[in-house]
C-alpha positions, 0 to 999 in steps of 0.5 A: 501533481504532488507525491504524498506521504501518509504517515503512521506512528511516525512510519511513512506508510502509502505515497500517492498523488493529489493535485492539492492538498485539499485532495490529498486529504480527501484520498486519506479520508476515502473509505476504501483507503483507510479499509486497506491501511485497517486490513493489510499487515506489515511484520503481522500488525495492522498498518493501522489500528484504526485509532492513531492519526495518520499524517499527511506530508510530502514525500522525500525524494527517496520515496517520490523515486520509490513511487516513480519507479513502482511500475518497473517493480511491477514488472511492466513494460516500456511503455509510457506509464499513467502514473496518476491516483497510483498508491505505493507502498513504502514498506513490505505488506501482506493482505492476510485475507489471501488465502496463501495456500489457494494454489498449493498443488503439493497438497495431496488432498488427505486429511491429516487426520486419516 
């Protein structure tokens, strides 16, 4: 297996896997993918806007480490890790789908308007 890159505006955006590059570019075109790159957001802007090419290239050491390593980020343990048709993100997102304040136990539950 090979390391990819997906690029953006010049910004390696996603590293992943392919066996070849005729999979690599299958997994850019996957649906589901490019719904991720359109939704999630890094610094409040789309990772995508739906209209700029995305590049695919190999990844650089530094990212294939980056890909490499993201199961420890993640916190998980010594075991033997299957790293296949695994993505990583190379820059920091956020999914503004998430409601971030689901879980905000100092809300009291008053409108603010009361």
């Amino acid at each position: 297996m090979t390391v990819y890159v997906a690029e953006i505006l010049g910004r390696g955006i996603v590293a992943f896997d392919a066996a070849n590059d005729d999979e690599a570019k299958a997994q850019l075109a996957d649906r589901e993918f490019m719904g991720d790159l359109y939704v999630l957001q890094n610094e409040g802007r789309p990772l995508w806007d739906g209209v700029s090419e995305i590049h695919l290239r190999g990844a650089s050491p530094n990212e294939v480490e980056t890909w490499q390593a993201s199961p420890a980020m993640a916190g998980q343990s010594d075991e033997p890790v299957d790293c296949t048709g695994r993505r990583v993100f190379l820059i920091t997102v956020v999914d503004p789908s998430i409601d971030r304040f689901e879980d905000d136990d100092d809300h009291d539950g008053d409108d603010p308007g009361d």
